[in-house]
N, C-alpha and C positions, 0 to 999 in steps of 0.2 A: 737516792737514785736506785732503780731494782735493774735488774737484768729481764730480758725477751724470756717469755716463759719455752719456745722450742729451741735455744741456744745453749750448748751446754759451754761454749765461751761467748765473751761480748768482749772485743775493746773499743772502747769510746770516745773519740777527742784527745786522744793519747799524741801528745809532744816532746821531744826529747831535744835537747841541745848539748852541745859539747864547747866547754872555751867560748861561748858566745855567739858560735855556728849552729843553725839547726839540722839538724841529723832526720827529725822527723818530721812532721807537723799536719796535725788533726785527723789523725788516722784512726778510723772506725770501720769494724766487720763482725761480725758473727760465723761459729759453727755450730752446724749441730752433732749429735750422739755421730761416731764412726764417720763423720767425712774427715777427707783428707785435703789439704789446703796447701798447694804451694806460693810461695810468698820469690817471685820471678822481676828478677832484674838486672841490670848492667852493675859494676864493683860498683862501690859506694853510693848504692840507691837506698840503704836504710835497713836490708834486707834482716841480717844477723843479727844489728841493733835491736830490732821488732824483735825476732824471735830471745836472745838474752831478754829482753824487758819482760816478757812471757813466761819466762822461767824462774825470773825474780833476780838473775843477777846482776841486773843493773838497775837503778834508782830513776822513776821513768819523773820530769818535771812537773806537766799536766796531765788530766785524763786519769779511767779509770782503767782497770780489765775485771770481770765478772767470768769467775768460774764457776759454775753448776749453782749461781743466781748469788754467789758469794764476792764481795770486795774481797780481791787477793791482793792488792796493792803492799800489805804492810805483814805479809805469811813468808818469810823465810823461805827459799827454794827446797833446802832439805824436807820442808813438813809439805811441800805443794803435789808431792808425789806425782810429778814429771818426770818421765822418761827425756833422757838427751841421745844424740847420736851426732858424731863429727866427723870431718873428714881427715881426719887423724884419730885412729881409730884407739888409740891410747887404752892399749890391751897389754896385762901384764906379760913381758917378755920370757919370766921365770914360772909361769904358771903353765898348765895344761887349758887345752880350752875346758874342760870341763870346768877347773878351780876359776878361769876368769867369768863363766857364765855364772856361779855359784857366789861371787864374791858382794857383789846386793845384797840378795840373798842370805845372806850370812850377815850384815850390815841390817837387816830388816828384821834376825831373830829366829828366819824360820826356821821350824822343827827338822830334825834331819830328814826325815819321812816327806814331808811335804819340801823342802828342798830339792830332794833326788826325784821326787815328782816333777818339779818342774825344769829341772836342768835337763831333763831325759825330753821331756814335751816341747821343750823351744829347739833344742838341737833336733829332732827328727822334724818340728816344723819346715827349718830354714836347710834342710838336706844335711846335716852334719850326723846323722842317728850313729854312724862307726868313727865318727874320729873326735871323741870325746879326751883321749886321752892322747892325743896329739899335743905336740906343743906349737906356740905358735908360729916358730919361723919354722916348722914344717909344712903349714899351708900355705898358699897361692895367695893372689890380695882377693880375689875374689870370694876365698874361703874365708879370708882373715875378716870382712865385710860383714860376710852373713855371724860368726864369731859375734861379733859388733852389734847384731842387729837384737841377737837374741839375748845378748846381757843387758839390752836396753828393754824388753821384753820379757826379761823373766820377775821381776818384779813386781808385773800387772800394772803398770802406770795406770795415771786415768789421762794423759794425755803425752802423747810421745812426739817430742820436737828434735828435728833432723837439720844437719848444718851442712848443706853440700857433702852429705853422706858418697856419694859416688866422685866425686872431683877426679879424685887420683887415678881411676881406672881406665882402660881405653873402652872406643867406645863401642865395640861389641859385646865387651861385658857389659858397662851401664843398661845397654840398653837390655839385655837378658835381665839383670835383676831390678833393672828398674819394676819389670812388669812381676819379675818374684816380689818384690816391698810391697808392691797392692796387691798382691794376690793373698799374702801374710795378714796385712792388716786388714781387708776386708773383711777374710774368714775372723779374724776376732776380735770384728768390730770397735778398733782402737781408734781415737781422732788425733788425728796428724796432723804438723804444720813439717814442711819440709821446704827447704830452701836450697834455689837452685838459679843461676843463669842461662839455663840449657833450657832453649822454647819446646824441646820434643819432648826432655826427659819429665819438664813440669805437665806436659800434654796426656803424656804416658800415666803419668802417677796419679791426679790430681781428679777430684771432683769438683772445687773452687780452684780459681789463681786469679793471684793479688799481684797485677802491677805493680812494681813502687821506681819511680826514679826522682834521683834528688829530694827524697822524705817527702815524697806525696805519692798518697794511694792513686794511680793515675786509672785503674779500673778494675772489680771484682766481678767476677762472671764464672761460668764453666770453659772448661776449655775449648766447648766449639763455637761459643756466642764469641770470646774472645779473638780467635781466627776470624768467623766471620764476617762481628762487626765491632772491631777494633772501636773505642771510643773517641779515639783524637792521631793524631798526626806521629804526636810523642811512644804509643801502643805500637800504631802500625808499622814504624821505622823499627823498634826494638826487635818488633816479630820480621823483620827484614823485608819488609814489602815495602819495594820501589817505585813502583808505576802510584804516584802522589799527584793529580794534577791540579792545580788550583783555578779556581774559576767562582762564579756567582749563579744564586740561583735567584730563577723570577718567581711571580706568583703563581704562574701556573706548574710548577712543580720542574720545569728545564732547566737543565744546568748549562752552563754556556762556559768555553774554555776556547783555548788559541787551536785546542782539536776541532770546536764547531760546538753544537746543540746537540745533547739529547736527555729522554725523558729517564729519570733512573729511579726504581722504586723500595731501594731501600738505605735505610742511615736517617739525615734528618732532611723531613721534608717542607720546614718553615723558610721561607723568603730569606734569601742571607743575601749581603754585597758580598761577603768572603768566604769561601768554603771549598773541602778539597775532596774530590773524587779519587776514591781508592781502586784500581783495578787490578783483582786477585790474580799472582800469575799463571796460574791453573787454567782459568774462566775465560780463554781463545780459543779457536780451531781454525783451520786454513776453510776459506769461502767456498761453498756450495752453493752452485746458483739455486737448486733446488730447495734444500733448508733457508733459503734468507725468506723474508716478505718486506715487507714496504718499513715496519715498527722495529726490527732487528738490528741494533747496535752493530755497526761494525768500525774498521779502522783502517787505514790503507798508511801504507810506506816504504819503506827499503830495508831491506836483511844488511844488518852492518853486524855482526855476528852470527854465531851457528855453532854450538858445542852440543855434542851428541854423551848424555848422560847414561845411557842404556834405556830405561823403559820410554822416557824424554829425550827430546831436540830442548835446549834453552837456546832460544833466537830472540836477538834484539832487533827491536826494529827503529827508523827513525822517520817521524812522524811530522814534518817543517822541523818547529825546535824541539819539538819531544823526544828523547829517546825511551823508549819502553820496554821491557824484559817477560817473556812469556815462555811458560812452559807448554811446548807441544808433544802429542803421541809421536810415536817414528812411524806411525803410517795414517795416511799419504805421508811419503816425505817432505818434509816444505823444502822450502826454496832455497838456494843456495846462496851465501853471503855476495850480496850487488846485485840481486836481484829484484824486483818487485815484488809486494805480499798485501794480501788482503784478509784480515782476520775479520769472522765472529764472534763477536763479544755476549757472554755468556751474563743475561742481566742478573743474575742473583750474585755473580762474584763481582757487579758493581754499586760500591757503597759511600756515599757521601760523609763524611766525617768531618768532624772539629779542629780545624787548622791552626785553634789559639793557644793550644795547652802549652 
């Protein structure tokens, strides 16, 4: 079996079981040179497993993995020159960060010269250029983070895997250096797998993201195909989209639900008895006699909630048995809770999906 000549990873039919449970089962993807991949799911969707099996420290049952067209299956993790990164940043407590950046490094042989070359180049990288000689319960977690990121980095990995790297932090940091970790490894072109539960922070970070819940890849995409057309029922609940409705579609392309008929033009358009319309909560606006026309998705019901977000109103409404959850602008105001409401329904944010997974 060869590896994809534009993939400088492949895993393939990769299964993993534990005690007679499987953990994984039949998971295949590819990257190429410099993207970065987060592997995004609920606890025990498989997520860490995958990434440990990639690293070599676990023993995978089936399947292969193909790095830069090589079977790495039976390569010792020490010789695979993989970068790791945890969310226990297990940084020596007695050292300076300069000695914990240097300590690879020093593990690897290199020359003093090129050692202080590159302990000086990853700490001005990740903003630490003056506190090399800090120790490390003198910085902050945030510094102690980037510390982390660049000992994982001064080595030159040819591939750097991240294990819920930000867990610990709150979430105005993550989110700040979420967007510093791609801005890092873009500029030097490292491929990434990073692993995360957080839909933003994998959204932030990621060129790919892999689904996984209950050891099945449930979908690999970018992160905006993944927003906005979830693959199945199992995607769109995880990414927290509620408005699910189930219905059937005919041959001419109508979906029909306890909402009524309408035409919806993207997801799948083949004849199903069962299938579930997804309606994005972004994709309403309150009725404009002037914007409707005759072909215009709308939806009518009752305000049974109304929580004012700042830039958004999230208003539920309820529809006979449906209730529905949408995010509106705060102007016009909508309606007030027990009142009447009539939205426009935005047809690109409705997507018919796969209700079996």
């Amino acid at each position: 079996m060869t590896s994809t000549r534009d993939n400088i990873l492949e895993v393939k039919n990769l299964s993993n079981r534990y005690e007679g449970l499987p953990l994984l089962q039949n998971i295949g993807f590819g990257l190429s040179q410099g993207e970065i991949l987060c592997l995004l799911g609920p606890s025990g969707s498989g997520k860490t497993t995958l990434l440990r099996l990639v690293a070599g420290l676990e023993r995978l049952d089936t399947g292969t993995i193909f790095f830069r067209g090589r079977d790495i299956r039976d390569i010792p993790p020490h010789q695979r020159n993989f970068g790791m990164m945890f969310q226990e940043y297990a940084l020596f407590p007695h050292k300076s960060v300069w000695q914990n950046i240097a300590f690879g490094l020093e593990m690897q042989k290199c020359s003093p010269a090129e050692l202080a070359h590159r302990v000086r180049t990853v700490l001005e990288m990740v903003g630490l250029a003056d506190l090399g000689h800090r120790g490390i319960d003198e910085l902050s977690g945030g510094e102690q983070q980037r510390v982390a990121l660049a000992r994982s980095l001064a080595p030159e990995p040819q591939l750097l895997l991240l294990d819920e790297p930000l867990g610990s932090l709150d979430r105005t940091l993550r989110d700040r250096l979420t967007t510093e970790i791609r801005t890092i490894l873009k500029k030097l072109g490292v491929t990434a797998i990073f692993v995360t539960h957080d839909q933003a922070e994998a959204f932030s970070v990621a060129d790919k993201v892999a689904v996984l819940h209950n050891g099945l890849l449930q979908q690999f995409d970018t992160p905006e195909a993944l927003y906005r057309f979830p693959a199945n029922t199992t995607v769109a609940g995880f990414l927290g989209f509620t408005n699910l409705i189930d219905g059937h579609l005919d041959d001419q392309g109508i979906f029909h639900s306890q909402l009524g008929s309408m035409s919806i033009i993207n997801g799948i358009r083949k004849a199903r008895e069962k299938i579930t319309l997804l309606m994005r909560p972004e994709g309403a606006n309150l009725r404009l006699q002037a914007s409707v026309t005759a072909d215009t998705p709308t939806i009518a019901g009752t305000v049974t909630h109304r929580v004012f977000q700042g830039s958004t109103y999230r208003l539920t409404l309820q529809s006979g048995d449906v209730s529905l959850t949408f995010d509106l602008p705060i102007d016009p105001s909508p309606p007030e809770k027990g009142a009447p409401i009539e939205l426009v329904l935005n047809p690109a944010a409705l997507v018919l999906i796969d209700p079996s997974a």
